[in-house]
N, C-alpha and C positions, 0 to 999 in steps of 0.2 A: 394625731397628737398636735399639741397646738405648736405656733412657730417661737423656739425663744430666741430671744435677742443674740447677735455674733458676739462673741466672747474675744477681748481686743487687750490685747499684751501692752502698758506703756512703759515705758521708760522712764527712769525719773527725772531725766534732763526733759520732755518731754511740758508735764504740767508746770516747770520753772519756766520754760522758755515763751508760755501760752500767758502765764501770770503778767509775765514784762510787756508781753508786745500788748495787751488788754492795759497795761497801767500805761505806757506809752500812746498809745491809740487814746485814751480817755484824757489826756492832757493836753492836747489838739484840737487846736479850736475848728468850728464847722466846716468853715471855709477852708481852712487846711485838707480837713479829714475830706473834703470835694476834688480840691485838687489833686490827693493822694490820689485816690476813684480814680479820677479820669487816668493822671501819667501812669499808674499801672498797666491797665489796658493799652496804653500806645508804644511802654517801651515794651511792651509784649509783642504789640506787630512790628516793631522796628527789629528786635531782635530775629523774628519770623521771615524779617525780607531779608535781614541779612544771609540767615540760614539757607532763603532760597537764592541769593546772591552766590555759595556756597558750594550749593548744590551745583546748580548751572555749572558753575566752572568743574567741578568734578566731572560729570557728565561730558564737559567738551572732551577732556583728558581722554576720559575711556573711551570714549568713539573714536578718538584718534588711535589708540590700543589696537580698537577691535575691528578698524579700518584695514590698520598696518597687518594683523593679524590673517585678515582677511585677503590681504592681496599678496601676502605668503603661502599658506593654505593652497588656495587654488594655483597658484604659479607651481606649485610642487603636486599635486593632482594630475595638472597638463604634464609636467616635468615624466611622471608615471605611466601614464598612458601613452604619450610619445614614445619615451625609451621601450616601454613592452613591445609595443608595435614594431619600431625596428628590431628589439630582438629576435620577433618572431620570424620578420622579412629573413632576415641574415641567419638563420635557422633553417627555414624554405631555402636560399638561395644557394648555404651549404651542401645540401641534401641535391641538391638539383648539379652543384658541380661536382660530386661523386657520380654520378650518374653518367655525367658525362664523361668523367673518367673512365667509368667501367667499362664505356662505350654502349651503355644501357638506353643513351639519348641519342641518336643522331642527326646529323643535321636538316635531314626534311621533315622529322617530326620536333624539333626541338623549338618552331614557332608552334605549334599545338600549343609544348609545355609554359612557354614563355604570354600567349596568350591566357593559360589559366592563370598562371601568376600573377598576370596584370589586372586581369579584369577581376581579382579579387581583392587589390591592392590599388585603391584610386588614387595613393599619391605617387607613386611609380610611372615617369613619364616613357622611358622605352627598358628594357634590356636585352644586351646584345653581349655576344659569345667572340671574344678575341683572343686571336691565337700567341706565341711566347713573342714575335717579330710585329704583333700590334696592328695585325690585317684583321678586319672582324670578317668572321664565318656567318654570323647571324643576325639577325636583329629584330626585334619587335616593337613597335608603339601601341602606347595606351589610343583609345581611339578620341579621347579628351583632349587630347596633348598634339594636336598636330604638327608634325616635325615641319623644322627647317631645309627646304630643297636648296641645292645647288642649281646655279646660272644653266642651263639647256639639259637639266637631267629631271629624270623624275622618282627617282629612289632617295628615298629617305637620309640625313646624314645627322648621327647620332655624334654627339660632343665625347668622340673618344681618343685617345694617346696617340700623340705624334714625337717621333722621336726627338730628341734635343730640342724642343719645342718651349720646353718650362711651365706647362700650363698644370694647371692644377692637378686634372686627367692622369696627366704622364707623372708625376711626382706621384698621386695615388697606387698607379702602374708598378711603378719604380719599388713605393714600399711595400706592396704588398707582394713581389718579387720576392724583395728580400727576407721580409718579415714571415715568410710559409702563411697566414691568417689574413682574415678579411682588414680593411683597413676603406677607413673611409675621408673621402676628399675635402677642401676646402668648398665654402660657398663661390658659386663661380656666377655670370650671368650669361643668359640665352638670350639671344633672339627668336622672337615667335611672332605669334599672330598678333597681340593686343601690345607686343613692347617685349624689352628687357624683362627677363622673369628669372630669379635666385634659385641655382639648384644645387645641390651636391651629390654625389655616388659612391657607390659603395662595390670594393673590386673584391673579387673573390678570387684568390688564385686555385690555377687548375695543376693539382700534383700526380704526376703520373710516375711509380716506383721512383721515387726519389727527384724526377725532374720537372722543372716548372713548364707546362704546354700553354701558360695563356690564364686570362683572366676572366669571366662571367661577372659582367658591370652590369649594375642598377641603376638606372640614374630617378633622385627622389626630386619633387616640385618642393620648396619650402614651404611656398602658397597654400599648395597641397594638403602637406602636412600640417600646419596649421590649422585648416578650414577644418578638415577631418577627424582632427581628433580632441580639438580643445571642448570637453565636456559644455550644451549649451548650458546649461546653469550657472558654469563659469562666464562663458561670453555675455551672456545676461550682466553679471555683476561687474564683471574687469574688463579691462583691455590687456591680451597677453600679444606682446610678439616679438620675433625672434630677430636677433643682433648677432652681428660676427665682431670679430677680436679690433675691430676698428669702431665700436660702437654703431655702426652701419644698421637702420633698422631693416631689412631683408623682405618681412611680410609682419601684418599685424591683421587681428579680427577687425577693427575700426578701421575705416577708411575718411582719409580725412580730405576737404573736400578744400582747391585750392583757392587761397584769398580770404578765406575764411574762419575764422578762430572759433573754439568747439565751443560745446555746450559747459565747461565747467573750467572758462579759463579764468576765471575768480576766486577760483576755488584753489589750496594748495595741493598738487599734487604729489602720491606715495607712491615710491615704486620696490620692487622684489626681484631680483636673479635667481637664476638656477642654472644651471648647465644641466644641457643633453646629455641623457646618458643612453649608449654607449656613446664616448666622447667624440665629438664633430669636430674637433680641432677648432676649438674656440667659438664654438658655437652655443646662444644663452639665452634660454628665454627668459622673457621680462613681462611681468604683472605692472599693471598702470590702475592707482586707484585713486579717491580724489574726496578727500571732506567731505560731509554733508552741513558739518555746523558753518555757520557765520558772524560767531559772534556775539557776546551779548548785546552790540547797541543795534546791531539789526532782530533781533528776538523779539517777534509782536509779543510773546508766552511772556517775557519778564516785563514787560511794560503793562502786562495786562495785570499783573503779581503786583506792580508797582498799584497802580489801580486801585486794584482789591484793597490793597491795604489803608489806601487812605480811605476807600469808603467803608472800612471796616472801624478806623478811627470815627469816623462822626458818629457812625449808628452806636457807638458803645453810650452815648447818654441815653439816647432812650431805649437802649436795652437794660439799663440800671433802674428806670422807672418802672418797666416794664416788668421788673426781676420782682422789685417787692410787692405789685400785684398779685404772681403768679406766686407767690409764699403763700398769701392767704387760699387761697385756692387751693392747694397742694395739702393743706392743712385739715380741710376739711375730706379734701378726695381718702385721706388716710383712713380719716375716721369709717367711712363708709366702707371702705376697704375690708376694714379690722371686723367690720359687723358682719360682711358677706362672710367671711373666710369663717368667723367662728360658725354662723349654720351649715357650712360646708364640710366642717369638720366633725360634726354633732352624726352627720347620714354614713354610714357603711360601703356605700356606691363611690366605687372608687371613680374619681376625677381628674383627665388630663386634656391639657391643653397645649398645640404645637400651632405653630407660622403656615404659613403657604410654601413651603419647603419643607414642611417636616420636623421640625426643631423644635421641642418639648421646652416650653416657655412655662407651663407650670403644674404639676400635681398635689395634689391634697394626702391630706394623714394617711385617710382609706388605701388611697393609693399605692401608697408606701409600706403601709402593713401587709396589701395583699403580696408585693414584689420582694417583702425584703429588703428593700433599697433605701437606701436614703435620699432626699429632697436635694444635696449637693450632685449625687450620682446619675440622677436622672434628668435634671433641669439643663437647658442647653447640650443635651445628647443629639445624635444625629443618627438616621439607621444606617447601619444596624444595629438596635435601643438593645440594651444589656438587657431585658425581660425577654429579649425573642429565643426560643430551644436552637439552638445549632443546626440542627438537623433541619427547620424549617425556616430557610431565612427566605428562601427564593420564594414560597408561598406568603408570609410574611410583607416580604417585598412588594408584590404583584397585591396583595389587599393593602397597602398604603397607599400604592399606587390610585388605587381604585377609590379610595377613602378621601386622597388630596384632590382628584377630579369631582366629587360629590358625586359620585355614584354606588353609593351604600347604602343597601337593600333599607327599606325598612323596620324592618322585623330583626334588625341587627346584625352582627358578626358571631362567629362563632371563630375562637383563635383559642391555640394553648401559649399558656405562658410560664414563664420559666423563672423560680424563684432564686433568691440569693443562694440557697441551701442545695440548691443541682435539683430540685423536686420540681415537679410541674405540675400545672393546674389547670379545666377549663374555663374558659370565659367567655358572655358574651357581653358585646360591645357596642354600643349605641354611638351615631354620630351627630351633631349639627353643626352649623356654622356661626361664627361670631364674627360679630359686627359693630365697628367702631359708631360711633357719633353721629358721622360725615355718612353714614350709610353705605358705609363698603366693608366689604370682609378683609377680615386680614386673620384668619386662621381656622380652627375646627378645635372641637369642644366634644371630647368622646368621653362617656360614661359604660364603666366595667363592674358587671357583678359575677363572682364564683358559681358555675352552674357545675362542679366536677361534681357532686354528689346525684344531681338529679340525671348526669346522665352517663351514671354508670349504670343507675335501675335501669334506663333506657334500654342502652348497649345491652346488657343482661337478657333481658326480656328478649332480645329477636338477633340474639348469635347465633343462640344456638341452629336455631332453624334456617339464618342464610346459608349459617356452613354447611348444611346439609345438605339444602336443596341444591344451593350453586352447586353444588361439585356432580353432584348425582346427576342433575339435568342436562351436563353438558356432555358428558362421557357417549360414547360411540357404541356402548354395549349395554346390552337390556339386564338392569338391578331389578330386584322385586325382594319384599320381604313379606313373607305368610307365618301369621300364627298357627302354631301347632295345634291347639283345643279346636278352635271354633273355626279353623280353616279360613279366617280373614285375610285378605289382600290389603296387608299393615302400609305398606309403600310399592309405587311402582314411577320408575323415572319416563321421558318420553320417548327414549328406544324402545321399550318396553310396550308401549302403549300404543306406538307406531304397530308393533310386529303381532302382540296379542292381546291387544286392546286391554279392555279395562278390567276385566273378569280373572279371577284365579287359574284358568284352567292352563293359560302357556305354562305358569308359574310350575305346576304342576305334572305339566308334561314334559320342562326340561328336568326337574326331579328323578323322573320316575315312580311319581306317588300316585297313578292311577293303579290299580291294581286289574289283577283278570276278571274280576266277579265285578268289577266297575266301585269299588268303594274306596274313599278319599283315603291318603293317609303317605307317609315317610317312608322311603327305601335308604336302607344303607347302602355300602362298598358292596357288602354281600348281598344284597336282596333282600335282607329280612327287612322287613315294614318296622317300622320306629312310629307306634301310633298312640298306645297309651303308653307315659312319660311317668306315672304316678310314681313317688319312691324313688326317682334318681335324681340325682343330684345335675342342678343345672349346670353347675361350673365345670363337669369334664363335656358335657357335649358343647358349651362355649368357649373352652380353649383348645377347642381340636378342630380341624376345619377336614374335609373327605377330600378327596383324590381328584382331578378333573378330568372331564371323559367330554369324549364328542359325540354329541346327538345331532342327529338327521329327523330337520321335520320337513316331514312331506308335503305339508299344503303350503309353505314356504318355498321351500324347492331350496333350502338352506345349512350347511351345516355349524352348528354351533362347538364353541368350548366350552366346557359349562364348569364351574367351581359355586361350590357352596360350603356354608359353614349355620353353624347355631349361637344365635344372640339373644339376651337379654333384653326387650323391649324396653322402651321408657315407662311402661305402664306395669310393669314386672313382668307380664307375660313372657313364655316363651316363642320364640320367633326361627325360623330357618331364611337365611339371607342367600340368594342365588344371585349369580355374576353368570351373563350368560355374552360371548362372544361371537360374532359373525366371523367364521375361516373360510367362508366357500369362495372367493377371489383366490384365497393364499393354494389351498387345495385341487385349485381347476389349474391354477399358474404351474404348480408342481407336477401335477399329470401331463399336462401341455410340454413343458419343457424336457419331462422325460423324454414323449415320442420323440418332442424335434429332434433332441441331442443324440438318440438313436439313429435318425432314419439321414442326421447332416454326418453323423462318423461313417456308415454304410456309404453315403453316397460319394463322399469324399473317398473310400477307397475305391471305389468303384471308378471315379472319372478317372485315380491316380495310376490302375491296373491299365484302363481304357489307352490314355497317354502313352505309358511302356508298352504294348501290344504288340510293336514289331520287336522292338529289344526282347522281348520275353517268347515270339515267335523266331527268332534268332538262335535263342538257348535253349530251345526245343529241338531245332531244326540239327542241331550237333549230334545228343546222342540219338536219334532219328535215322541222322546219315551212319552213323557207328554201326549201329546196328544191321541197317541193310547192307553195308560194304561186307562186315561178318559174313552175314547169312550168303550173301551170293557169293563169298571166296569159300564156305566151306561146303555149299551145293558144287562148286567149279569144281574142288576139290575130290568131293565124294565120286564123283560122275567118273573124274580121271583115275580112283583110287589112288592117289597118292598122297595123302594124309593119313600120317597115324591117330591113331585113337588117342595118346598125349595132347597130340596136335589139335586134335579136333575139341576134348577139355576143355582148353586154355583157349580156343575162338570160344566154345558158349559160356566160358565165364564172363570174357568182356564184354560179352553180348549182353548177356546177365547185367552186367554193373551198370551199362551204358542205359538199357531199361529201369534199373533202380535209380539211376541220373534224373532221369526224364519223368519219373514216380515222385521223385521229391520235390520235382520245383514244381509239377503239379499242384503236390498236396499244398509245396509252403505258400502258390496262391490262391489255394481254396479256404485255407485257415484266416490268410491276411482279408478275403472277401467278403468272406462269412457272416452274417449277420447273427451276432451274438448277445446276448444283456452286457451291463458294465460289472468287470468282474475284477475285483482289486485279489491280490493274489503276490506271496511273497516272488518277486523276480531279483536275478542278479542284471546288474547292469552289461556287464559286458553278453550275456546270450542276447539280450537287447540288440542289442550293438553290432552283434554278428548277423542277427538274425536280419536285418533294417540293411548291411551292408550286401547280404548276400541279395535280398531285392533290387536295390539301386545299382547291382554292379551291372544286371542288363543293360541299362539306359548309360551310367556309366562308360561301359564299352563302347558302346553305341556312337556317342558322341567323344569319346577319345577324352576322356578326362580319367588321373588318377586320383586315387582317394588314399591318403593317409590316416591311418586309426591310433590313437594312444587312450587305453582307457588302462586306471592308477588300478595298483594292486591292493588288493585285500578292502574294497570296498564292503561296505556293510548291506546285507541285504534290505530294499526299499520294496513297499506295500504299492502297489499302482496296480493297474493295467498293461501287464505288459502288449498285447496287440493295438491300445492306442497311443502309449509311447513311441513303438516303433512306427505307427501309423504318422507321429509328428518327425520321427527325425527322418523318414524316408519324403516326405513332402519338402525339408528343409535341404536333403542330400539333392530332390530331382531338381529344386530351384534355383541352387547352387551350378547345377549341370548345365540348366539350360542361360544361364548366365554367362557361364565361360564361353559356352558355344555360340550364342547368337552374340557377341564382342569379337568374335572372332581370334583369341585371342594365340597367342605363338603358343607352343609346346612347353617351354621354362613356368606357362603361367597358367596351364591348363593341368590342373589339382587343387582339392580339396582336404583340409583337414576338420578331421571330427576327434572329440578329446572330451571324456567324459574322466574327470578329478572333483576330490571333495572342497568343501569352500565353509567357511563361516560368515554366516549375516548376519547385521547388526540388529534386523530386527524381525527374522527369522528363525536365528542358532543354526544349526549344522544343518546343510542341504548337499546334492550331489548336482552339479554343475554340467550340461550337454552343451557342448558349443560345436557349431559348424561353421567354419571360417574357409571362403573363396576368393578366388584373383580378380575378380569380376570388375567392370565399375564401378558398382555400388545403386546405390537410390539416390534419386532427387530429392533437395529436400522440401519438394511441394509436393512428392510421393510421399515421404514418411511422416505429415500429418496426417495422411489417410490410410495410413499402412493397414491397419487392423479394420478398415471398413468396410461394412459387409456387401459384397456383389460390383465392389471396385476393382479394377483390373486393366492393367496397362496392356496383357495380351490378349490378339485378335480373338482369337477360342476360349481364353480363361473365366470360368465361372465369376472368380472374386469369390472364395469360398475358403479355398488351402487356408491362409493365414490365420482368418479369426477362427475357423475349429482349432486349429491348431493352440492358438491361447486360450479358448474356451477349454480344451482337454487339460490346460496345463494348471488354468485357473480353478476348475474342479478337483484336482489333485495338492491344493492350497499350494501352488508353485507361481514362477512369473518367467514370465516370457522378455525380452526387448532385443530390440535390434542398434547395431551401427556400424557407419563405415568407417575402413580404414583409410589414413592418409597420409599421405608423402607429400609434407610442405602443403600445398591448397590442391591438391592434384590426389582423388579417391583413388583407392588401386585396391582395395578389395571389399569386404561385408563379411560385418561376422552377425551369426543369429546364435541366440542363447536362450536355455532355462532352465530351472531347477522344479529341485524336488524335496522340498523338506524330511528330512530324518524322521523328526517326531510328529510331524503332522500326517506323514504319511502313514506310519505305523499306528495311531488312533486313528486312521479313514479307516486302516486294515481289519481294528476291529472292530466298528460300526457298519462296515458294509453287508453283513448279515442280518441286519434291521433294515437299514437306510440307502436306497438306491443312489439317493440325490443328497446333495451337499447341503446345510445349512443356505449358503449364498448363490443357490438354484437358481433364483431368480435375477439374480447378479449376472450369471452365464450367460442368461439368456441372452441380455442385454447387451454383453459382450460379445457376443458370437455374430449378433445382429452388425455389430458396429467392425467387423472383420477387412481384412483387403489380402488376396494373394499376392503373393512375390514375380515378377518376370522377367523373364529371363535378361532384356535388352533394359535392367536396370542399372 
């Protein structure tokens, strides 16, 4: 659309006011209406210098402001950091005269403490520990600070309280006496190495139940403190330093050099207080700042202002010549103008033009129809331009980028754009560059036509088939699609092609559509062959898909999952689609882990029997003796006759019993030895628990340890393994044993408790809880990152096996295992081990174990059991 003219509101005072000054101006003779010319322009620079007359003085004003502002600011900054600092000191030095209260310091190691203090503390010249009669017991210097000696000694002599003396010291002494709390002195001076040096201290009195023992004085450098803590950003900009109640300056970051007057003594100087805080008794730090202005008659800037302006007054006549030249010219540029724009407006090719920055200096009608937008909304834009979609500015951005460097392809842009209406559109976009007169560029000239229609055909034409192939070709399992009729190999991806090359026949064989007599053709679920299709309806065998089953090919050496289903080709044809998956890693991992998990529970009991062999050669060895003492009292007896036949009963009953003794613990470690499949099976906790107690009492005894049992009433029967349950808590009973026993520990501390109670998890639900908790040590804790790994073992004999089967059993049973110690204050004094047993997870192992030997997370086990650490004894 063509451009019309701005549409301009006037007033009616407006054309009156235009009429007067046109009849006024026309009754003015030449020479007047010349001089009018000229004194317009000059009382326009006059007024110009005045304003920057003006300004200047403004300007001095606020630097003074933001001078004064500035040399507050940072004086209160120092003021911050200072006070933190001694808070902290006087916090530390509190904590430190409780110590010494308690008698937790004493005085050979309380230069240790005084030593950390200082050397973390470089304005702290010494501190020393004086008692209520003002003798010091201790003392430290900083190794900065080299103390003042006495005339023929060589021991240090720290600036502290002498009685009726009146020194600052004693007065400090005195209040903080009185006052129960720290209390800090006036500035006082030292003699040292380099001169007189300002320091104050800080008394802390020492309160022992009620009575005053003495004081732990600090004594701080002023210098010190100063130097160290005034932020350099601030020393950079100010001079801060610190004055006592006499105005006395004490120290400052600027050193001033004598004879000599500084760098800014022309300059007026600002200054800022603050008080210390915690209060130093009159102690202030002081900010020192200093103008930077000078004035306007020293200001080269306003003389130069001055300058400007008068040579702005002379050039104003021949820029008046110069003006009505440039009318004619201007005049005609229009013309040329108005001609371009109409053929630009005639072509459909939308037209914009932006700066060397980006700034859309002007579009055409096309333009504007394609956007929506109008010529006020897009001119002088900046990006992100109101045409770019939301969603792509960053891509957007990065092609401007590219566009303002001139590195835009040839063959154009491709961009979408985004109309008034929220719709979008594509486009592609042509660039060059535009070039003034003078033969230099000063912006880019891009040309935009709507290609959305041509390349949606595009897009149209080759989805379909990206999506197909991309997805198909990249998958990890062998697809193939076979027509039914004519037995075609419709598709096959590059799994496929890797495993059965390019022919029908794998396709075929993970089907099972070869038949016995060798003739092509479909098997169902059931075997029957699916081979002439004539008369059924395609749509039930394409929305039904068959069952998935595992085939073994042999010349592979591979087992597959195979799932298939029947589809409607693109061509109409019918088609059968087979998905066939490699499991033979998953299926070798699962046999594998079977064996180990067997032959690592067998073997684990085996070294755990091996270990107890004298304890369980012990409890043999009883009814053993039982028996034989029977047997030779009632041979002694028969021989003498004097035994009745009662008498003699009641010796081969016990004889009896003591053999049934010796029968049971037999069998109960042939049962625990035995090499068995994993057999889940309804158990109660507590036969568990007896049965696991009645193992470890050998070892038990053995080593003189008792064992306490509490397991909860009316537990709900759990689906496990009872022989590897008990196989975990007797590994956790015998670890616990030899704990107490190699600690060596007294009789009060040599027992065990075991405590099987129900519990709720938060993200388990109801489980049944085993804990074994002993008096022991405990573990390291640079043993219990490696608690659970596998063939790690603190003891000389120990496999490093017990622990991780033991969470491998627990983690198969979807339970959790963890360990930790107990503590008194920082000081272990026992270890408890724990696990559960889920309710519901175990009762669904209960009925899957009839199908399934091995857990879902089989191969999880494994890994875990790999990653194992037994427990020992001297933990």
């Amino acid at each position: 659309m063509a451009d019309a003219p701005p549409v301009r509101f006037r007033s009616a005072a407006r054309p009156a006011l235009r009429r007067w000054f046109n009849g006024w101006w026309r009754r003015q003779s030449p020479s007047r209406q010349d001089r009018y010319a000229t004194l317009g322009p000059l009382l326009s620079v006059l007024l110009f210098l005045a304003a920057i007359i003006s300004a200047f003085w403004t300007l001095r004003n606020e630097e003074i402001e933001r001078e004064t502002d500035s040399v507050r600011r940072d004086t209160e900054i120092t003021q911050q950091q200072v006070g933190l600092r001694l808070i902290q000191n006087e916090e530390a030095l509190v904590r430190m005269a409780r110590e010494l209260v308690a008698r937790e310091i004493s005085v050979d190691n309380f230069s240790l403490q005084a030593a950390a203090f200082v050397s973390e503390r470089p304005e702290v010249t010494h501190v020393s520990w004086v008692t209520a009669l003002r003798k010091p017991r201790a003392s430290h210097w900083a190794a900065i600070y080299p103390p003042v000696l006495t005339e023929g000694e060589g021991a240090p002599v720290p600036l502290l309280p002498v009685e009726s003396s009146g020194s600052e010291s004693e007065r400090a002494f005195l209040a903080a006496r009185q006052a129960r709390q720290p209390v800090y002195s006036r500035a006082m001076l030292v003699a040292g190495v380099g001169g007189n040096a300002p320091v104050f201290q800080l008394h802390v009195p020492l309160i022992e139940r009620g009575i005053f023992t003495g004081t732990l004085i600090a004594e701080y450098s002023v210098e010190g403190l100063l130097r160290r803590f005034v932020p350099p950003e601030v020393s950079r900009r100010h001079s801060i330093s610190i004055v006592d109640a006499q105005q006395t300056t004490l120290a400052s970051t600027v050193t001033q050099m004598p004879g000599k007057p500084g760098p800014n003594r022309f300059r007026p100087l600002i200054t800022s207080d603050a008080p210390l805080t915690p209060p130093l008794n009159g102690l202030l730090l002081r900010g020192h700042g200093y103008r930077t202005s000078i004035g306007l008659i020293g200001n080269s800037l306003f003389w130069m202002v001055v300058s400007l302006s008068v040579l702005t007054v002379w050039m104003l006549l021949g820029t008046w010549r110069h003006m009505r030249r440039r009318g004619q010219i201007q005049g005609a540029l229009v013309q040329e103008t108005n001609f371009r724009r109409a053929m630009e407006n005639s072509m459909p090719t939308g037209m914009r033009a932006m700066d060397l920055e980006g700034r859309i200096t002007y579009v055409n009608a096309a333009f504007c129809q394609m956007t929506g937008l109008g010529n006020d909304e897009l001119v002088g834009a900046m990006p992100p331009y109101p045409h770019w979609p939301p969603d792509r500015l960053e891509e957007n951005a990065r092609l401007l980028k590219q566009e303002l460097q001139g590195r835009s392809p040839a063959g154009g842009i491709e961009v979408k754009v985004l109309r008034k209406d929220g719709s979008v559109f594509d486009g592609r976009m042509y660039v060059s560059p535009l070039i003034d007169p003078k033969g230099q560029q000063t912006g880019w000239m891009t040309s935009m036509t709507n290609i959305t229609e041509a390349k949606r055909i595009r897009d149209q034409l080759t989805a379909s088939h990206e999506r197909f192939t991309t997805v198909l070709e990249g998958l990890d399992a062998a697809v193939s699609v076979l027509s039914v009729q004519p037995g075609e190999l419709l598709f096959a991806n590059r799994s496929y092609r890797l495993w059965f090359g390019s022919d029908a026949k794998g396709h075929l064989l993970m089907a099972g559509g070869v038949t016995e007599d060798g003739r092509r053709g479909f098997a169902d679920d059931d075997g029957d062959e699916v081979d002439a299709l004539s008369g059924l309806p395609t749509e039930v065998l394409t929305e039904s898909g068959t069952n998935p089953r595992e085939v073994y090919v042999e010349s592979l050496q591979k087992w597959f999952d195979v799932r298939s289903r029947y589809l409607q080709w693109t061509d109409g044809r019918l088609a059968q689609m087979l998905i066939a998956t490699d499991i033979t890693a998953r299926l070798r991992a699962e046999e594998q882990f079977a064996a180990q998990l067997e032959k690592a529970q067998v073997t684990s009991r085996l070294v755990t029997m091996g270990e107890m062999a004298s304890s369980v050669a012990h409890e043999l060895n009883q009814p053993l003796t039982a028996i034989t003492n029977y047997c030779n009292g009632m041979v002694s007896r028969v021989k003498a006759g004097s035994i009745a036949q009662d008498d003699l009963i009641a010796a081969l009953q016990k004889t009896a019993r003591q053999a049934e003794r010796a029968g049971q613990i037999i069998k109960r470690i042939r049962a625990f030895v035995k090499r068995s499949e994993l057999q889940r099976q309804p158990a109660q906790a507590r036969q568990i628990v007896d049965d696991a107690v009645e193992l470890a009492g050998f070892e038990l005894r053995r080593r003189n340890v008792a064992i306490h049992t509490y397991v909860a009433q009316r537990l709900p029967t759990i689906m496990v393994d009872p022989i590897l349950i008990e196989q975990v808590l007797l590994n956790l009973l015998k670890n616990a044993a030899e704990a107490i026993d190699g600690a060596q520990l007294p009789p009060p501390r040599r027992h065990i408790e075991l405590r099987v109670v129900p519990k709720h998890m938060a993200d388990s639900g109801g489980v049944i809880e085993f804990s074994v908790t002993d008096m022991g040590p405990g573990f390291p804790d640079e043993v219990a990152k490696r608690l659970y790994e596998a063939f790690f073992s603190t003891k000389a004999e120990g496999l490093g096996i017990g622990l991780s089967l033991c969470r491998t059993i627990i983690e198969s049973h979807q339970g959790r295992m963890r360990a930790q110690n107990l503590y008194n204050g920082d000081q272990a004094v026992g270890c408890r081990f724990s696990f559960t047993v889920p309710l519901e997870v175990a009762a669904r192992i209960g009925m899957e174990s009839s199908t399934h030997d091995t857990q879902p997370g089989a191969l999880d086990d494994v890994s875990s059991m790999n990653s194992g650490v037994s427990r020992v004894a001297s933990e």
